[in-house]
N, C-alpha and C positions, 0 to 999 in steps of 0.2 A: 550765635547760639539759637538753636527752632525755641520753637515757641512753645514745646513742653520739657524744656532744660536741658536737651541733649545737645553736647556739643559737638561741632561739626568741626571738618576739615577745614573750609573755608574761613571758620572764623576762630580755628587755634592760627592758619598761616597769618591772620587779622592781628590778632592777638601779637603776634612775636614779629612779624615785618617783616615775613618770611616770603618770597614767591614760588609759584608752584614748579618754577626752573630750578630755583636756587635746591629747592627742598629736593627733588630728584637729582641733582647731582649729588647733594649728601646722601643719599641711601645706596646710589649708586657707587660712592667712592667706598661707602663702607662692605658690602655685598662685594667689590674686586677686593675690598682687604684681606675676605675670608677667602676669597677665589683664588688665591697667590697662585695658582697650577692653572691658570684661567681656564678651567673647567665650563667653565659659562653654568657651572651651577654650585649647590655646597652639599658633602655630606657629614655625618658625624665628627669625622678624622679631621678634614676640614676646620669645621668651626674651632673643636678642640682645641687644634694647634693656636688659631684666631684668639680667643679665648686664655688658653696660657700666656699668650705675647700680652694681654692684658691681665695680667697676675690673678685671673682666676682659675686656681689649679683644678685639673680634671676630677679629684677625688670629689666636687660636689656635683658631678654628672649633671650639669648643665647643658654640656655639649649634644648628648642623646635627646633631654629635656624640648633645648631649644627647634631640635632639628624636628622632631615630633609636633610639634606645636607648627611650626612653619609649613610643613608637609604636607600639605591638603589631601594630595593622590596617594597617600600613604606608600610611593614607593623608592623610598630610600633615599630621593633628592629633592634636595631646594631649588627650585628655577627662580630666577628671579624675580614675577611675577609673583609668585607665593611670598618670597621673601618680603615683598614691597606692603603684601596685604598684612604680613602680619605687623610691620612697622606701621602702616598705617591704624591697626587698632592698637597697638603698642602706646604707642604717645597719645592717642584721645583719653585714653584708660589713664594716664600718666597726667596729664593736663586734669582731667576731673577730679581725681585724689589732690593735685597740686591746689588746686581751688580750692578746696575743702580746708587743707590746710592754709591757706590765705586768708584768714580771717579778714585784716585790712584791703582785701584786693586789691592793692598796688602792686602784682605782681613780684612780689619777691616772698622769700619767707624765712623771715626772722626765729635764732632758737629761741624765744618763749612761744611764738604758733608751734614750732615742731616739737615741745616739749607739752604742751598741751595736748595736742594731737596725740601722741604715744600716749598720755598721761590718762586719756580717753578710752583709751585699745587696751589698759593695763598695767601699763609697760613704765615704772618706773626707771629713770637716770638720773644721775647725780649731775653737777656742773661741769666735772670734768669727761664724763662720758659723753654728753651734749657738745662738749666742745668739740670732743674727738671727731664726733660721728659728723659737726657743719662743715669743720675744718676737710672731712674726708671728699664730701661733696663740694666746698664751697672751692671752685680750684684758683679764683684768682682775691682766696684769700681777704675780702673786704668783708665778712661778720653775715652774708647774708646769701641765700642760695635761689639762685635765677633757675625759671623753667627751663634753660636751657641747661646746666648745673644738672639740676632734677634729673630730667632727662636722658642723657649723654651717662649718670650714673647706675639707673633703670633701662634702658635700653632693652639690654641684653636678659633680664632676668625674664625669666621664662614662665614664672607661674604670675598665677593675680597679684595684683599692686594692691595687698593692703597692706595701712598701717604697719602690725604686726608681721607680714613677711618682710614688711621692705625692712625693719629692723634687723629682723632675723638673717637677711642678705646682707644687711652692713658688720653683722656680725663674725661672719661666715667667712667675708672676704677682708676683712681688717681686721680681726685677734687670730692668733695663733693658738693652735694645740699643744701643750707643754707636755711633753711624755719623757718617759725615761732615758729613749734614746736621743732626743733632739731638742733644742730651742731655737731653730732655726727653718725659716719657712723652705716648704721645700723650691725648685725651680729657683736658690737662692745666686747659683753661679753665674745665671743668666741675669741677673738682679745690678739697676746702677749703684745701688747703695750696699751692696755684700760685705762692702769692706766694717763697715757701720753696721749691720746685721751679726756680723762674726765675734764685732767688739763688745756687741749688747749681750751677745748670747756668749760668751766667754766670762765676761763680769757676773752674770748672771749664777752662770754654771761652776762661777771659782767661791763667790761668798755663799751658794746652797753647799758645797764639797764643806765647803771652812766650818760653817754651822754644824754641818752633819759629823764632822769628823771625830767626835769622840766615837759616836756609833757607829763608826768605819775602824777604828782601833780596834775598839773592842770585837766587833766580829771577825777580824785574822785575828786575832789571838786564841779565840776561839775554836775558831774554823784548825788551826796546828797544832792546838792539844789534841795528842792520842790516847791519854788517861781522861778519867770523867771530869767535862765543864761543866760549870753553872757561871753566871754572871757573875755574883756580890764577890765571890774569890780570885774573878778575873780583874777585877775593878778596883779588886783591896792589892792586886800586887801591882798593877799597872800604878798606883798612887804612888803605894811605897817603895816603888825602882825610878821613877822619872818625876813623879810629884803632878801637877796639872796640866803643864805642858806635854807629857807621854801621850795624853789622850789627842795629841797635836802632831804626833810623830809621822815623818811623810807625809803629812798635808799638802807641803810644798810641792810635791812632783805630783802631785795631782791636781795642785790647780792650774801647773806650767801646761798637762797636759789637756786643757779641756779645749780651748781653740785649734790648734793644731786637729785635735783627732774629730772636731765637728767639720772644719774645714776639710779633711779629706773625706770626712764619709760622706758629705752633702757632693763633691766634685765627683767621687766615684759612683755614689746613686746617679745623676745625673749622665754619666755616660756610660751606666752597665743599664739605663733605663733606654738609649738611643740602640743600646747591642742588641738587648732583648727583642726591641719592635724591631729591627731590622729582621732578625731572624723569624720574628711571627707574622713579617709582613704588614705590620702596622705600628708605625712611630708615632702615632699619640696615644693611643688606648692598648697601655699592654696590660689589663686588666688587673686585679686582685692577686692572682698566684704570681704575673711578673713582677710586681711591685712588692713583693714579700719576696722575691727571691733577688734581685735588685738591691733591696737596701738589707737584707741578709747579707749577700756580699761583700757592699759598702759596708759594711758595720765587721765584716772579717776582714777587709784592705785596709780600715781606721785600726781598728784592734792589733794586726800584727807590725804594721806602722811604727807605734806609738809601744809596744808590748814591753821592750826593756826598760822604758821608765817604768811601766808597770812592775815589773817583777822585782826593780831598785824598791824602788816605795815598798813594794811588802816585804823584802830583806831588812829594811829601815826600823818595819813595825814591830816585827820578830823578832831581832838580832836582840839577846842582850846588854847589858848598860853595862860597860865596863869603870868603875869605880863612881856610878852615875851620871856618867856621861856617855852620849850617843853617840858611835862612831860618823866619823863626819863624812858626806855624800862622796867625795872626790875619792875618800880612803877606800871605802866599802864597792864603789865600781871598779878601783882600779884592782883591787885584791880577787874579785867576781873575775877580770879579763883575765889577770895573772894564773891566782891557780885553777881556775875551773874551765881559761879557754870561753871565744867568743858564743858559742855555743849554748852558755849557760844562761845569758841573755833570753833564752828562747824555749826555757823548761815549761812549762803546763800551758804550750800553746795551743794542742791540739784539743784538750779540752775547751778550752779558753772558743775555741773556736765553732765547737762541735753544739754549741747552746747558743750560735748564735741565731740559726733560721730558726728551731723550733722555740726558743722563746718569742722572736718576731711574731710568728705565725698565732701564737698560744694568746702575746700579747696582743694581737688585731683581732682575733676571734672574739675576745672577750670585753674589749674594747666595743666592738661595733655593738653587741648583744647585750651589752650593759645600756649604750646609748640608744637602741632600738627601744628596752625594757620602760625607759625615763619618760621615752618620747610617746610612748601609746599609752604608759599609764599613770604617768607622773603629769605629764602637762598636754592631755588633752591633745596629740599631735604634732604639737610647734617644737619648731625646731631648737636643741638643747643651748643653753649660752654657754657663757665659758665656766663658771664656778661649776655647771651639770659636770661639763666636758673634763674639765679639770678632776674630779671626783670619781668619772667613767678611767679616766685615766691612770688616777692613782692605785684604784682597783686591780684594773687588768694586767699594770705592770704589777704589783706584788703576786698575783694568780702565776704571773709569767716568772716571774722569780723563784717561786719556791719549785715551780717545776722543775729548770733546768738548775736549781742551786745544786745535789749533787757535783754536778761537774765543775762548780766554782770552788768548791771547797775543796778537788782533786788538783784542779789548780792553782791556787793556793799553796798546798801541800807540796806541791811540786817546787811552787816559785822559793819558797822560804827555807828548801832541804838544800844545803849545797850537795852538788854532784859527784863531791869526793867526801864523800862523809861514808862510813866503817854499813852504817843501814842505810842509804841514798832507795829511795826507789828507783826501780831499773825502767819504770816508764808509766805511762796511764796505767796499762790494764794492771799491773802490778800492786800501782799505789788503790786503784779500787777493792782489789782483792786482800790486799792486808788491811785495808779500812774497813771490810764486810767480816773477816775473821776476829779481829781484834776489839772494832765496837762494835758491831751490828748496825742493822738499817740507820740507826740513831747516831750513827758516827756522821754519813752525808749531810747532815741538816745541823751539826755545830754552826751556834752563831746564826741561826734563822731569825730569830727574834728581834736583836739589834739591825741585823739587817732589814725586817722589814717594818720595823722603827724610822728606819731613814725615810723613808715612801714618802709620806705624809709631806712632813715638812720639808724636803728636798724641791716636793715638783710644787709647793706653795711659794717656798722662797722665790726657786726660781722663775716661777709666773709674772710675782710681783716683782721680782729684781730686774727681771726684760721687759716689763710693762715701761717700767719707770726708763728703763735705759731706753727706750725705743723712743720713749717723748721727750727725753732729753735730746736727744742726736734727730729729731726732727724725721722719723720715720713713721712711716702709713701704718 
């Protein structure tokens, strides 16, 4: 250290028993990681990819970030010269803050200094978020996190090493965003633990369905009255045909189906995200409109998948009770194939399908603009946690909801007519046109309410039901 406290090179290599061989071979092994094309240089695409192969997905543009920051000649490329200067201020910056929080300067640091330190910046945690957060850093697991720990976990982050970012980094890249369509991190196919990822977010997404499901009854029932609904008469005859269990009817094939249809929309994101950058000529940054047209997709490959359990369950929910009892699953498919023909499996799919990009798109737009709104005026800048995220979320999917509901309610309507019935609608435009004659505007939006009832506590449960499952099953 000189003699007005600034620390040097010479004596962080002092410090860790490091030589100035050894320490250039690491920057240099790390700098060919990103080079895999051995370019002898990096750029954006580059890191990106780099980057992803370390579970930090490109949506927090790091990649652009880091390449900026390294870029002295501002044109376009990393030589490795630049790369070397910026690691070398990287780790002094990283070492200085590391000391700070070393109160004992022994070199390591214990969670009461790193809870102190946050606790200094603001930044309240509980014992078990402290634990998450050492555990995430601390990789070989002994209670306490080495500059080198430190380090190797900061590296890469690209803006200043305070306190407060470096939280908001641990944030970022270990909780997930819980939204309507997903519990599951994205790039999860490429993932060693997917399978444990799938199970977390399948429990998760079967006991929020379970919870939720009286408010999923009641809204088909709703949504298929063609005379005037209201709730309390929907609720009074649901009791007195099934009793309390009615508000349970088809629960079951929607919680067989929630693994299954996450599993395929996370595998087909995933390789309509490789088609897209093929075709735009860039396979890690296929920007905002690819990535909404992508898991649009994915989210119409899982949906038509998965659509005749879908259309079972809401026959289920519909069907009357004959002597109060519910016709039973095996009965009701096999009578669906019999007289209606395989085809009827696949009634209000085109709806079904036709809300799927502009809810996405409705849902990310208001999503990011709600998280913008939080971040400039709510906290000063910093970056949102998960209870914001979580909040920004439940918003924009209800916003995205009531947009494309219309078309949920047509399919619905679809799903629950049999196709031999004396008034069958002869198709979409059909069944909008006698729902615009018959109710008016007010006919689309039966059952809005209970539906967007669910919101709330759907994407809560499920936060907390994959919080919990993800530290069960020993997941980052």
């Amino acid at each position: 250290m000189t003699g007005n406290g600034v620390v040097s090179m010479d004596h962080l290599l002092a410090a860790l028993g490091e030589t100035k061989e050894e320490r250039e071979v690491r920057i240099r092994s790390l700098f060919n990681f990103f080079d895999a094309a051995n370019n002898g240089y990096l750029d954006v695409a580059q890191i990106e990819v780099g980057l992803s192969a370390l579970q930090i997905p490109p949506e927090y543009k790091y990649a652009r970030e880091l390449c900026e920051v390294c870029d002295a000649n501002s044109d376009g490329r990393v030589e490795y010269h630049e790369f070397r200067r910026y690691m070398d201020d990287k780790e002094l910056e990283l070492y200085r803050i590391f000391q700070a929080i070393d109160v004992e300067h022994d070199g390591n640091i214990i969670p009461e200094e790193l809870y102190e330190a946050l606790l200094k910046a603001g930044i309240e945690m509980d014992d078990e978020e402290l634990a998450r957060f050492v555990d995430h850093v601390d990789k070989d697991n002994n209670g306490i996190i080495t500059f080198e720990e430190w380090r190797d976990f900061l590296l890469l982050y690209p803006h200043e090493a305070t306190i407060e970012n470096i939280y908001h980094h641990w944030e970022r890249v270990c909780l997930v965003d819980i939204g309507e369509q997903a519990v599951i991190p994205e790039g999860i196919s490429k993932h060693a633990n997917r399978t444990k990822y799938f199970l977390a977010g399948g429990v998760a997404g079967s006991i929020s369905r379970t919870v939720t499901a009286p408010l999923d009854r009641l809204k088909v029932v709703l949504q298929v009255q063609t005379a005037h609904a209201s709730i309390m008469p929907a609720v009074t005859k649901i009791l007195k045909q099934d009793g309390l269990s009615g508000f349970f009817r088809g629960n079951g094939l929607n919680v067989v189906k929630v693994t299954p249809e996450s599993a395929i929309k996370f595998y087909a994101f995933e390789m309509l995200k490789k088609v897209v950058g093929e075709a735009q000529g860039s396979k890690s940054d296929i920007g905002t409109a690819g990535r909404l047209f992508a898991g649009g997709m994915a989210g119409a490959v899982a949906q038509a998948a998965i659509y005749p359990m879908d259309l079972i369950k809401t026959r289920l929910q519909t069907c009357p009770s004959e002597g109060g009892k519910v016709p039973k699953l095996g009965t009701l498919t096999m009578n669906i194939w019999v007289q209606e023909g395989p085809r009827a499996f696949y009634r209000g799919l085109v709806p079904s399908l036709l809300g799927m990009i502009p809810y996405a798109a409705i849902d990310l737009t208001a999503y990011d603009t709600l998280k913008d709104m939080s971040k400039r005026h709510i906290l000063q800048d910093r970056e949102p946690g998960p209870l914001v995220q979580l909040g920004c979320g439940t918003i924009s999917g209800a916003v995205g909801a009531t947009c494309v509901y219309p078309l949920q309610v047509i399919r619905t309507r679809l799903q629950a007519q049999s196709s031999n019935a004396s008034d069958a609608y002869k198709g979409m435009f059909d069944a909008f046109r006698r729902t615009f004659q018959l109710e008016g505007f007010i006919g689309f939006y039966k059952g809005l309410f209970p539906n967007l009832l669910k919101v709330v506590p759907a994407a809560s449960i499920t936060y907390v039901v994959y919080e919990s499952m993800k530290k069960n099953l020993d997941l980052d």
